[in-house]
NUFI-280566 format. One record per residue (C-alpha): residue in three letters; residue number from 1; x, y, z. Coordinates in steps of 0.02 Angstrom, whole numbers, plus 50000, padded with zeros to 5 digits. Layout:
<nodes>
{residuo->ALA	num->NUM	X->X	Y->Y	Z->Z}
...
</nodes>
This chain:
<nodes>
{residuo->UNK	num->1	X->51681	Y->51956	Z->60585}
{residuo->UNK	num->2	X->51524	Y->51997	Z->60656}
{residuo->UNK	num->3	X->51473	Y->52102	Z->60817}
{residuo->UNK	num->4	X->51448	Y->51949	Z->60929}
{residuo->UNK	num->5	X->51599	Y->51863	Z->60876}
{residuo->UNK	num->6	X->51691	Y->52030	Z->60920}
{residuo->UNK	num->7	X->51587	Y->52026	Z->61074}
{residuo->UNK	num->8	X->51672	Y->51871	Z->61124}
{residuo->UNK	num->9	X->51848	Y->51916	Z->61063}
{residuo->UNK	num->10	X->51850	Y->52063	Z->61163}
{residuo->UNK	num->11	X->51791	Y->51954	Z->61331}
{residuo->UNK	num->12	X->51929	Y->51813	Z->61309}
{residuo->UNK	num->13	X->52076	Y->51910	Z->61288}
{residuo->UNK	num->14	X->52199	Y->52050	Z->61342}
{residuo->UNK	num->15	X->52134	Y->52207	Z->61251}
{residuo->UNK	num->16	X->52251	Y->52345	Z->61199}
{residuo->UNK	num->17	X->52141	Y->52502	Z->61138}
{residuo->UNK	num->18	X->52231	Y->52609	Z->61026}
{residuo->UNK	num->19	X->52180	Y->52775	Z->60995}
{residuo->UNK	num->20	X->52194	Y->52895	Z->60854}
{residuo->UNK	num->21	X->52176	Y->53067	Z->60948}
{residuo->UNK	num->22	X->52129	Y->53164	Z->61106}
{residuo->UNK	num->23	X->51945	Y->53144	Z->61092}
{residuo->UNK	num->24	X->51974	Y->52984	Z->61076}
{residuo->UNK	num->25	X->52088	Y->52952	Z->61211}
{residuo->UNK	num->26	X->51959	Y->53064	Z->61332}
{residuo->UNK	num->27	X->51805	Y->52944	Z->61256}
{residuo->UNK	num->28	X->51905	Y->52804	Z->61310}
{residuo->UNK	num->29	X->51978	Y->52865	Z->61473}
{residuo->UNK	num->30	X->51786	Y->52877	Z->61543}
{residuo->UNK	num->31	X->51719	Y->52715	Z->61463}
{residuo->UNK	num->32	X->51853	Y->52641	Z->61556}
{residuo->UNK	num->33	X->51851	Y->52735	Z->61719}
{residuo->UNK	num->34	X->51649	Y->52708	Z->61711}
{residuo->UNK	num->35	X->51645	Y->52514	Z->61686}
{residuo->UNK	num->36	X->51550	Y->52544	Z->61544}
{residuo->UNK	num->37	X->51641	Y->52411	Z->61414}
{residuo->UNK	num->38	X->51635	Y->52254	Z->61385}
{residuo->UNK	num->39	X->51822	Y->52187	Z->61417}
{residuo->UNK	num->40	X->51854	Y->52145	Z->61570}
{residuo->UNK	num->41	X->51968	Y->52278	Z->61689}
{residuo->UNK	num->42	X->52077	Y->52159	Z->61749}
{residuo->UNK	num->43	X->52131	Y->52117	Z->61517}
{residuo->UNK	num->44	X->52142	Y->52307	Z->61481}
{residuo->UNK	num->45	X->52357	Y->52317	Z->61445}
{residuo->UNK	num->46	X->52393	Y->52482	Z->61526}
{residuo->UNK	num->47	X->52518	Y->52595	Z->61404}
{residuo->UNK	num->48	X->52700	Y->52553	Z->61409}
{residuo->UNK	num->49	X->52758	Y->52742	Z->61438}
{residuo->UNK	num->50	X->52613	Y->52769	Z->61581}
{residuo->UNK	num->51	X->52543	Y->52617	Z->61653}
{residuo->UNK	num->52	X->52410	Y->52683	Z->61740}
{residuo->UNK	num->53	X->52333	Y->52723	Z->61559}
{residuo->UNK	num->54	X->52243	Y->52601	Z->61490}
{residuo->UNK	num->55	X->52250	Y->52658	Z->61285}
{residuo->UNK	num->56	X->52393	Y->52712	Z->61183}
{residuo->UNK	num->57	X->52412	Y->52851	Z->61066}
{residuo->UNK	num->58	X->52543	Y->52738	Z->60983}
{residuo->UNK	num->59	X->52450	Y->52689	Z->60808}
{residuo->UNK	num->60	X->52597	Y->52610	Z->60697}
{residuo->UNK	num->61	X->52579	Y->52436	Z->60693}
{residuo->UNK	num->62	X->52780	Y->52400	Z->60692}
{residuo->UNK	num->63	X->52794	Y->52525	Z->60834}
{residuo->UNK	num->64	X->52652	Y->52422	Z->60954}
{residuo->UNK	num->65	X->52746	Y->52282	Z->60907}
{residuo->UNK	num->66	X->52889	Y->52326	Z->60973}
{residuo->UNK	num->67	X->52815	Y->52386	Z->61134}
{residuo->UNK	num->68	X->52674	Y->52260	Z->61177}
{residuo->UNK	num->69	X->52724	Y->52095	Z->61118}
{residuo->UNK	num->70	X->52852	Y->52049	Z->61256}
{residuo->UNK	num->71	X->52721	Y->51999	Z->61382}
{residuo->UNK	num->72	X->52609	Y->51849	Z->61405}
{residuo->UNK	num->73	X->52448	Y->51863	Z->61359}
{residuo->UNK	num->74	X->52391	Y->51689	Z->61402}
{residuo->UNK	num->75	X->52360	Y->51704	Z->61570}
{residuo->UNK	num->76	X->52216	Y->51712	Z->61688}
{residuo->UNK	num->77	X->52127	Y->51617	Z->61565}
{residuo->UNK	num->78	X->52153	Y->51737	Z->61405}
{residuo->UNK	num->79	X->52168	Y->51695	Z->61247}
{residuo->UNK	num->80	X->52284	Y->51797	Z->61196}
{residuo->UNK	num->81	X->52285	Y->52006	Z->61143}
{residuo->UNK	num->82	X->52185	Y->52108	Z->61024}
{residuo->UNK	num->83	X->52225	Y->52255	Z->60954}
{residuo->UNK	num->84	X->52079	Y->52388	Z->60980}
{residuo->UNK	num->85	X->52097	Y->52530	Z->60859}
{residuo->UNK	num->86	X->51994	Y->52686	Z->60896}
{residuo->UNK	num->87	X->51990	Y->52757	Z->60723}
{residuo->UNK	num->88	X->51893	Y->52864	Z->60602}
{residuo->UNK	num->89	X->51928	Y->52773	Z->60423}
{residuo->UNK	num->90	X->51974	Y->52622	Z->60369}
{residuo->UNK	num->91	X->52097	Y->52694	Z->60233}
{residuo->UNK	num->92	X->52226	Y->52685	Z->60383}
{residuo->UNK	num->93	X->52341	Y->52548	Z->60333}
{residuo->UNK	num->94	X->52393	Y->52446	Z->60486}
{residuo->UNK	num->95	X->52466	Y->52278	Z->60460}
{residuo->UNK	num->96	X->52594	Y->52199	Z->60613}
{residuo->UNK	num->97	X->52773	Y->52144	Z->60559}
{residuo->UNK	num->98	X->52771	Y->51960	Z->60520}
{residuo->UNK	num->99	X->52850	Y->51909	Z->60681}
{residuo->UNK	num->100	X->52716	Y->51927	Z->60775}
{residuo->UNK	num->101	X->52572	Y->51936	Z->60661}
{residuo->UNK	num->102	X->52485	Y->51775	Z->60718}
{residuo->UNK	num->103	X->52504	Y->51839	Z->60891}
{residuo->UNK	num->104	X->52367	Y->51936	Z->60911}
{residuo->UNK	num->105	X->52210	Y->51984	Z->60838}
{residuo->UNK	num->106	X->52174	Y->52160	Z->60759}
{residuo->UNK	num->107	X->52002	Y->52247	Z->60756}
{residuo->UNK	num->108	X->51947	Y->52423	Z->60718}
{residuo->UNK	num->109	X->51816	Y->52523	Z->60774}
{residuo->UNK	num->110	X->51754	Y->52672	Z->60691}
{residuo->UNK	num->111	X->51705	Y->52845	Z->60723}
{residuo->UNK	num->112	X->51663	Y->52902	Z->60551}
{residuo->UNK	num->113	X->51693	Y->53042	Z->60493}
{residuo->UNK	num->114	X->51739	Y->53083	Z->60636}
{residuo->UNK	num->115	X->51707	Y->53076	Z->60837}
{residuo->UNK	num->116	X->51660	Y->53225	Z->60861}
{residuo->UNK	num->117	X->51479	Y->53138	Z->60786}
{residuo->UNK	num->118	X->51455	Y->53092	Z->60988}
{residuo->UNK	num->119	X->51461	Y->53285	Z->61044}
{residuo->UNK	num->120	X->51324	Y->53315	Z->60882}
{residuo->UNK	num->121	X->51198	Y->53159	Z->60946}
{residuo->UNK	num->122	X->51243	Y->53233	Z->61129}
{residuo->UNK	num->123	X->51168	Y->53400	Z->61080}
{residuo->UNK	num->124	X->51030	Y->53356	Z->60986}
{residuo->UNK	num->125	X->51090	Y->53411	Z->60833}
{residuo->UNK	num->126	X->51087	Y->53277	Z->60722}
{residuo->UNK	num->127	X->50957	Y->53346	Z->60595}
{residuo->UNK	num->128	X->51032	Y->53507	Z->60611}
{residuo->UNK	num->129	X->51219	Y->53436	Z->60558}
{residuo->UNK	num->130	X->51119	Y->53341	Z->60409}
{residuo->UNK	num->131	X->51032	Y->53501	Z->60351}
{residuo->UNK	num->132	X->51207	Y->53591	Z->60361}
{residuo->UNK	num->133	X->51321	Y->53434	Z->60284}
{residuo->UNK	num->134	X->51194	Y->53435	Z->60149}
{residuo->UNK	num->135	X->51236	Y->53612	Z->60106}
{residuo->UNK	num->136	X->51390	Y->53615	Z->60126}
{residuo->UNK	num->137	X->51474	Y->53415	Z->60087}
{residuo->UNK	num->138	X->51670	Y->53484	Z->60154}
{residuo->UNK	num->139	X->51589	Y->53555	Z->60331}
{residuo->UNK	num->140	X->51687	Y->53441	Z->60465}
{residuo->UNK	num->141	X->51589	Y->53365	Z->60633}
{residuo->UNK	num->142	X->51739	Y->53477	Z->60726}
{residuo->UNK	num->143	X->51677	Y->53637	Z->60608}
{residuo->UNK	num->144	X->51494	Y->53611	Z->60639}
{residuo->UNK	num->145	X->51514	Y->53577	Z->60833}
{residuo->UNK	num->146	X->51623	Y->53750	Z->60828}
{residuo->UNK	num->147	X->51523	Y->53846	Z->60720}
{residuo->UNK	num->148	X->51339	Y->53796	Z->60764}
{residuo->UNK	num->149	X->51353	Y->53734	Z->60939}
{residuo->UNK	num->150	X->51489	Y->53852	Z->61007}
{residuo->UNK	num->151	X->51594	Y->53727	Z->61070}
{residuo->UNK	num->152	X->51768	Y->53842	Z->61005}
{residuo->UNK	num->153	X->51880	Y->53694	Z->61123}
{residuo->UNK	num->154	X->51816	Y->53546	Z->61057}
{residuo->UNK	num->155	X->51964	Y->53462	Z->60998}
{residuo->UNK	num->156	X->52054	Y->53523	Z->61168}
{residuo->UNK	num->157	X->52087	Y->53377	Z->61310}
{residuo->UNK	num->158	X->52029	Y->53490	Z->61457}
{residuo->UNK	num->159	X->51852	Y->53530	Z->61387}
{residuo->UNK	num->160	X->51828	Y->53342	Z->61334}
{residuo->UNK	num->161	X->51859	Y->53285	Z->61479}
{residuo->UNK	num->162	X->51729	Y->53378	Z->61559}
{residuo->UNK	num->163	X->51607	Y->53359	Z->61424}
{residuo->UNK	num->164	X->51635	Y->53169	Z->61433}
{residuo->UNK	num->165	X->51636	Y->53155	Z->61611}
{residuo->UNK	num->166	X->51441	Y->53110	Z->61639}
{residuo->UNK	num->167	X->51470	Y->52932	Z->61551}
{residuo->UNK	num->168	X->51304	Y->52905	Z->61554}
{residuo->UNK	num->169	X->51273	Y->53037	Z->61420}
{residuo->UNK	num->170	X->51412	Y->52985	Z->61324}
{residuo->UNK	num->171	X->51352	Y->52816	Z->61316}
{residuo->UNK	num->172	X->51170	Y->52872	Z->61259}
{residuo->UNK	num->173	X->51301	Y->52973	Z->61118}
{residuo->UNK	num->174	X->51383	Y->52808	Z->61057}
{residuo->UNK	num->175	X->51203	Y->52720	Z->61040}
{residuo->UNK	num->176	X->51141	Y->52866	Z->60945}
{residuo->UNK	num->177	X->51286	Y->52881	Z->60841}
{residuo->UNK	num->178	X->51257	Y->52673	Z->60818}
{residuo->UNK	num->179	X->51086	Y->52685	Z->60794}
{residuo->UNK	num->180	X->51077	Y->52829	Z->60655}
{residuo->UNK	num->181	X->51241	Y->52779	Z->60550}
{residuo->UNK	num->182	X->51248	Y->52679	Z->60407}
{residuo->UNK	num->183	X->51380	Y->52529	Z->60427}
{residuo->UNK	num->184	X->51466	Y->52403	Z->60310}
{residuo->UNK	num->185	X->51394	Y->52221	Z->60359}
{residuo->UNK	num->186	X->51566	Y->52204	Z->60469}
{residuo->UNK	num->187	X->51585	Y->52363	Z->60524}
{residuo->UNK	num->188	X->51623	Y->52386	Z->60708}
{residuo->UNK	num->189	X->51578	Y->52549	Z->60800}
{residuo->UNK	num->190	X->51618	Y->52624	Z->60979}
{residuo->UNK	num->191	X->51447	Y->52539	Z->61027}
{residuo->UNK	num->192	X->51508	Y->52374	Z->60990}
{residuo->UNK	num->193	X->51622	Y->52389	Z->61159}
{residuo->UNK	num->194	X->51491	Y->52420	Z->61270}
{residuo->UNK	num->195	X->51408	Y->52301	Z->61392}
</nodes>
């Protein structure tokens, strides 16, 4: 599928973001609190434990099933739900129940290797991580960010939140990120959800 057929998919119907952790849960909780993507407000399907969240942590496809197929997704002119997964790989197997596999469509979006790539592009430490990955091929984005940029709470919710809270630089992040990754000819990224 490519970008602009995405694009379009994303417009049309009731979107469902699912996200893989608390960074990306705080990424998401400002795009959406900012405007900043692409779907529509009123077709974001707020989480069935807190409705006035508007991801899940949920990640299991059986599990979503169970919880978010029971409403109608054909109203207000949409065509129906897609599944947005928020993840860092694509090894992640996630395939609905055959009930409702025709039901919705399923894309994933990817923060590889990992999302803590926005904080590094943020900084201006994108050479500097290359330098250092070089050296070193097991150093993590999380280790690199806590070793080289002092950021000791960047996996915690609190200091994300603040960190993310000027969208505006975590949009400039997810373009970066975009711009200087190398993607498979299908691959979606966080930028791909952007207006």
């Amino acid at each position: 599928m490519t970008r602009d057929e995405a694009r379009s998919l994303l417009r049309g119907k009731f979107v469902l973001f699912s996200v893989e952790g608390a960074a990306e849960a705080v990424v998401m909780e400002s795009l959406i609190a900012h405007d900043a993507l692409v779907v529509p407000f009123e077709r974001l399907v707020s989480d069935s434990d807190d409705p006035t969240r508007y991801y899940t942590r949920t990640r299991k496809a059986r599990d979503i099933a169970d919880r978010y197929f029971k409403s109608n997704y054909y109203s207000d002119g949409a065509d129906g739900l897609l599944i947005a997964r928020i993840v860092d790989t694509s090894s992640a197997k996630f395939e609905l129940p055959k009930k409702v596999r025709d039901d919705a469509t399923v894309l994933s979006f990817y923060t590889k290797p990992e999302i803590e790539m926005l904080a590094i592009h943020r900084e201006g430490a994108f050479k500097e991580w290359g330098r250092e990955s070089r050296r070193n091929r097991s150093l993590r984005p999380n280790e690199f960010c806590k070793a080289n940029l002092g950021m000791k709470d960047i996996k915690e919710t609190n200091f994300l939140r603040g960190y993310w809270s000027d969208c505006d630089e975590l949009v400039k992040a997810i373009r970066e990120y975009a711009r200087t990754s190398s993607r498979g000819r299908d691959e979606l990224f966080l930028a791909d959800l952007l207006k």
